[in-house]
C-alpha positions in Angstrom: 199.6 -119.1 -46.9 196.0 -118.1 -47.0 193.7 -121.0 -47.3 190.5 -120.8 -48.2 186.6 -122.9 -47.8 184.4 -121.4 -50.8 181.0 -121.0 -50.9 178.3 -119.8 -53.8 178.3 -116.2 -52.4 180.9 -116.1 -49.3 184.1 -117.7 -48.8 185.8 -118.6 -45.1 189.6 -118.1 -45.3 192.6 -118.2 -43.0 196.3 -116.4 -43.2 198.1 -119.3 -41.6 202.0 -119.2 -41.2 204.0 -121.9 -39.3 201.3 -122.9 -37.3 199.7 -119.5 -36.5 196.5 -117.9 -37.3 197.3 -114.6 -38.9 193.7 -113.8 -39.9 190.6 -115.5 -40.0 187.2 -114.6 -41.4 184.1 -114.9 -43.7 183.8 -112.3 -46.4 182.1 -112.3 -49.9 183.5 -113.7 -52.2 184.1 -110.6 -54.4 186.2 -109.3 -51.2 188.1 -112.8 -50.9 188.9 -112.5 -55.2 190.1 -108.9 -54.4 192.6 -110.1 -51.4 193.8 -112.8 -53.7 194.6 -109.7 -56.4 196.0 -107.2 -54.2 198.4 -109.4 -52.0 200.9 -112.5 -52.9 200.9 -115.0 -50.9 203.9 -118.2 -50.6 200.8 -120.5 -51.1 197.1 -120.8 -51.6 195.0 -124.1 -50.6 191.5 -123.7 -51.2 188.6 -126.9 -51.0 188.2 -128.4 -53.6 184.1 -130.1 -54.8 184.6 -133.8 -55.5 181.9 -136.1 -57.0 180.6 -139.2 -55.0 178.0 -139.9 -57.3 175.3 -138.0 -56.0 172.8 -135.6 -58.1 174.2 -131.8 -57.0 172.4 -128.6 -57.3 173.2 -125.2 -58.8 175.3 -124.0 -55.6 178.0 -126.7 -56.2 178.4 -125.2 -59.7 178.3 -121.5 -58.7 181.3 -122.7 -55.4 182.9 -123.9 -58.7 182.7 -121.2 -60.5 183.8 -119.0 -58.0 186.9 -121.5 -56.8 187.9 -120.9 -60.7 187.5 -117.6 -60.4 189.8 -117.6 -57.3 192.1 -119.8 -59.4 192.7 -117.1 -62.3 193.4 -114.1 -59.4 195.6 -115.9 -57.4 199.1 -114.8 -57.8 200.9 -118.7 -56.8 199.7 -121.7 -58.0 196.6 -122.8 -56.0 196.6 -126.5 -53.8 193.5 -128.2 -54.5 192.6 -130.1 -51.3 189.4 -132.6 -50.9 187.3 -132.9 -48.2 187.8 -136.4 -47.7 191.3 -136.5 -47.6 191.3 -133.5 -45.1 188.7 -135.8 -43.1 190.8 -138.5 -43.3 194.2 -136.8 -42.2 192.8 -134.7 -39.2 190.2 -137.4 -38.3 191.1 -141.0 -40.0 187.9 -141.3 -41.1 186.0 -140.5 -43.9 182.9 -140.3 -41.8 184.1 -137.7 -39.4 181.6 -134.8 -39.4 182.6 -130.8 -38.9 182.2 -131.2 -34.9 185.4 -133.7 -35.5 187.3 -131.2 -37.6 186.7 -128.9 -35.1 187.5 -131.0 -32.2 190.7 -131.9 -33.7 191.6 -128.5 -34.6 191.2 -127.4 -30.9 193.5 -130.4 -29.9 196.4 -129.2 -32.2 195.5 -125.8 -31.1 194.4 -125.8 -27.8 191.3 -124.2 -26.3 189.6 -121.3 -28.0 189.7 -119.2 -24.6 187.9 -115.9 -23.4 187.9 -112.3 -24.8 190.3 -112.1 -21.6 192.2 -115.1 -22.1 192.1 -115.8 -25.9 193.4 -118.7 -27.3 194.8 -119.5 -30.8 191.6 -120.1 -32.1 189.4 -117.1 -30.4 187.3 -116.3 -32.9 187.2 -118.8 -35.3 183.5 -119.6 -35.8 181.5 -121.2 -38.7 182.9 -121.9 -41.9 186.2 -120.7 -40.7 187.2 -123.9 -38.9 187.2 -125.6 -42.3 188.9 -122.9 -43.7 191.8 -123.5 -41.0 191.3 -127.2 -41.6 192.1 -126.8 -45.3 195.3 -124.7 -44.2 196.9 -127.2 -41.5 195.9 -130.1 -43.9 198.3 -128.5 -47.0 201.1 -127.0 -44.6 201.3 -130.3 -43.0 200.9 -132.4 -45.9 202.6 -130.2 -48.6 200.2 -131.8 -51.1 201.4 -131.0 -54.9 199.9 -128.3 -57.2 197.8 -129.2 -59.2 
């Protein structure tokens, strides 16, 4: 599965299989729509924008645009997964912030270690942690798609 948290000009993804980090990084977006071409993958999940109501500006409708665009290349159905229910799995509560996600992740995963000693996680920085958290969330959910 690669799952991915998109952005208005790069996108964070992560190859996740069965629990393991493949590959993790932060590339542009035009990179991430090329992967999503070139390879096929069992299963995409990629975060999906929700509306709570609040006025958004133009980057919420460019992440859309380009988590459409994402959409159209993708060679499997793509899983739509929401921030709040990802919150509310990992976390159990809608109010947990990225320092939660994170947290949580490193208890599922254990510690991110050393260059030495690296753990599952070595490496994973930024935007990447919700990129994982959008993977674990539909592997461990196996949320419909939509």
């Amino acid at each position: 599965m690669i799952a991915l948290d998109p952005g208005t000009t790069h996108t964070a993804f992560v190859q996740y299989d069965h629990g393991l980090i493949l590959d993790a990084d932060h590339l542009p977006n035009a990179e991430i729509r090329q992967i999503l071409i070139g390879r096929e993958y069992d299963a995409v999940a990629c975060e999906m924008i929700a509306s709570y109501g609040m006025a958004v500006g133009a980057s919420t409708f460019e992440t859309c645009v380009w988590i459409g665009r994402f959409i159209e290349v993708a060679r499997t159905d793509v899983r739509l997964c929401y921030r709040k229910d990802i919150k509310m799995y990992l976390c159990g509560s809608m109010r947990a912030k990225d320092g939660n996600i994170r947290q949580r992740l490193l208890d599922i995963f254990g510690p991110q270690g050393t260059k030495k000693q690296p753990g599952k996680t070595f490496g994973i920085k930024s935007h990447t942690w919700a990129a994982l958290a959008v993977a674990v969330y539909a592997a461990e959910t196996n949320i419909k798609y939509k």
